[in-house]
C-alpha positions as CSV (number, residue, x, y, z in Angstrom):
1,X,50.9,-3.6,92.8
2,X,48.9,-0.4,92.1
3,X,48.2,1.9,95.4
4,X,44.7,2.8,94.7
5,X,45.0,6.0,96.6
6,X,47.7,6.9,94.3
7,X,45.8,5.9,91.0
8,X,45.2,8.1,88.3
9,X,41.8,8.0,88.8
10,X,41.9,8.5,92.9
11,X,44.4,11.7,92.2
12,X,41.8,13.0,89.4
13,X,39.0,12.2,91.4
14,X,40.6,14.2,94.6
15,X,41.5,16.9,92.3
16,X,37.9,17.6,91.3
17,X,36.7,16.8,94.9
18,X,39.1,19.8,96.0
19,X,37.6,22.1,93.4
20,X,34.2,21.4,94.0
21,X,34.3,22.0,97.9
22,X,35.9,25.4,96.6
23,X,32.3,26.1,95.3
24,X,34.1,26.6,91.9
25,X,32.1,23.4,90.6
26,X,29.4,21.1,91.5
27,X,30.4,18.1,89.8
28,X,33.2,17.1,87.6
29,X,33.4,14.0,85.0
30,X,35.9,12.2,82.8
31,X,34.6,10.1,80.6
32,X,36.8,8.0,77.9
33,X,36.7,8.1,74.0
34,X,34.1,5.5,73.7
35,X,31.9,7.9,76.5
36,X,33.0,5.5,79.2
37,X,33.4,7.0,83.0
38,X,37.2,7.2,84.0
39,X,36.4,9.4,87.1
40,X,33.7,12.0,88.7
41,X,33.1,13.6,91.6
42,X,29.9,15.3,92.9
43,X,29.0,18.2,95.4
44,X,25.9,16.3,96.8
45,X,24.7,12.5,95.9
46,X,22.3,12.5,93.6
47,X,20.8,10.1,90.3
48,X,23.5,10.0,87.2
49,X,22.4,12.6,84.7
50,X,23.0,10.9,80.8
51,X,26.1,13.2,80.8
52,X,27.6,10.4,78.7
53,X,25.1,11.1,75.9
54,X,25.4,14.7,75.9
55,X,29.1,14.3,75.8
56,X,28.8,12.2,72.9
57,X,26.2,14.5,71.1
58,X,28.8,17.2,71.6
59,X,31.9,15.5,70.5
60,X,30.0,14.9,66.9
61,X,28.6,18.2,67.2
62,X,32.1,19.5,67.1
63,X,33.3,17.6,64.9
64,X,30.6,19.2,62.6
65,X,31.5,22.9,63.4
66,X,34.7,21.8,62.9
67,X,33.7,20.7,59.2
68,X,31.5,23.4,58.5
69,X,33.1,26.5,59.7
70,X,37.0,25.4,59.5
71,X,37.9,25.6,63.3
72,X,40.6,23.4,63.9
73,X,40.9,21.6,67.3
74,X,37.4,22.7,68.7
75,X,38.6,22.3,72.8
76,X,35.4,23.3,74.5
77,X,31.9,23.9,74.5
78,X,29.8,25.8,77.0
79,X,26.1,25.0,78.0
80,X,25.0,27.9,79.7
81,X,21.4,28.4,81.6
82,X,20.6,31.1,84.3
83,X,21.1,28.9,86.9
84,X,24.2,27.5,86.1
85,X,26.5,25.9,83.0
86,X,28.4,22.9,82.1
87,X,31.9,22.7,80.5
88,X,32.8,20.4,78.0
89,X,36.5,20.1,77.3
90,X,38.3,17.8,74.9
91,X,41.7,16.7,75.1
92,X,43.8,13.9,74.9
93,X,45.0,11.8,77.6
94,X,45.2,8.1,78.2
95,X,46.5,7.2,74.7
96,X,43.0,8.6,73.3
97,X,41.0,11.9,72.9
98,X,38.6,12.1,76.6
99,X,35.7,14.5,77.3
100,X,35.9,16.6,80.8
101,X,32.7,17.8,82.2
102,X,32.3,20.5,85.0
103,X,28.8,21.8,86.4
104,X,29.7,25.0,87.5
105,X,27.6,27.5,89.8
106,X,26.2,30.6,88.2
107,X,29.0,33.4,88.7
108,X,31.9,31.0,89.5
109,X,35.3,31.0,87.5
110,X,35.8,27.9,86.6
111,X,38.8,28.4,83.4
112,X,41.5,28.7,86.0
113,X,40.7,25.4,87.4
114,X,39.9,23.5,84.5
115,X,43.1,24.0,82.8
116,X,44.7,23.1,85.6
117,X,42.9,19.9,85.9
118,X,43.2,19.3,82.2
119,X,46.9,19.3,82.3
120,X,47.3,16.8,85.4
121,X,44.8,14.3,83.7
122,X,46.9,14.9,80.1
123,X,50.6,14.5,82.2
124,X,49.4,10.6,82.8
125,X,50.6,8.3,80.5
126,X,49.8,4.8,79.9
127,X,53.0,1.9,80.2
């Protein structure tokens, strides 16, 4: 049987818990290929935001630039406002390609972390 504290989605989900009270983000979001939630974790409780259909939007969005201007393996998109700005990044994991979303604070690294946090979620496999 299946410890849920030692789940993939309980060790993600305390990954981006330990970034956020860092003050490097203010919420963090893995959703699946089909724009499912996998895991998340907020700064302070507060209504979903349709993060599911921006992420979508984004993935064809993308896969357009990707058309257009030749990039191969577009990995991230930024949404920047003065206030703040949310990561996209998209990698595989899970057998399939999944979208992480960070809401980071104006003037906060948040690369560092990210990569970091992309490369535990990528190291799980599915048996």
């Amino acid at each position: 049987m299946l410890d849920v504290e030692t789940s993939p989605q309980a060790m993600i989900e305390r990954r981006m818990a330990e970034v956020i009270a860092l003050g490097n983000y203010e919420a963090a979001y893995l959703f699946s290929q089909e724009g499912l939630p996998m895991a998340q974790a907020r700064k302070e409780s507060r209504e979903e935001t349709p993060l599911v259909e921006i992420s979508m939007l984004l993935r064809e969005v993308r896969n357009t630039a990707a058309e257009i201007a030749g990039l191969s393996r577009l990995r991230e998109i930024v949404v920047e406002g003065e206030n703040k700005k949310m990561v996209f990044r998209f990698f595989r994991a899970f057998d399939q390609e999944v979208v992480l979303v960070v809401v980071v604070p104006k003037g906060k690294a948040y690369r560092q972390h990210t990569n970091r946090l992309e490369k535990m979620i990528a190291a799980f496999s599915v048996d």
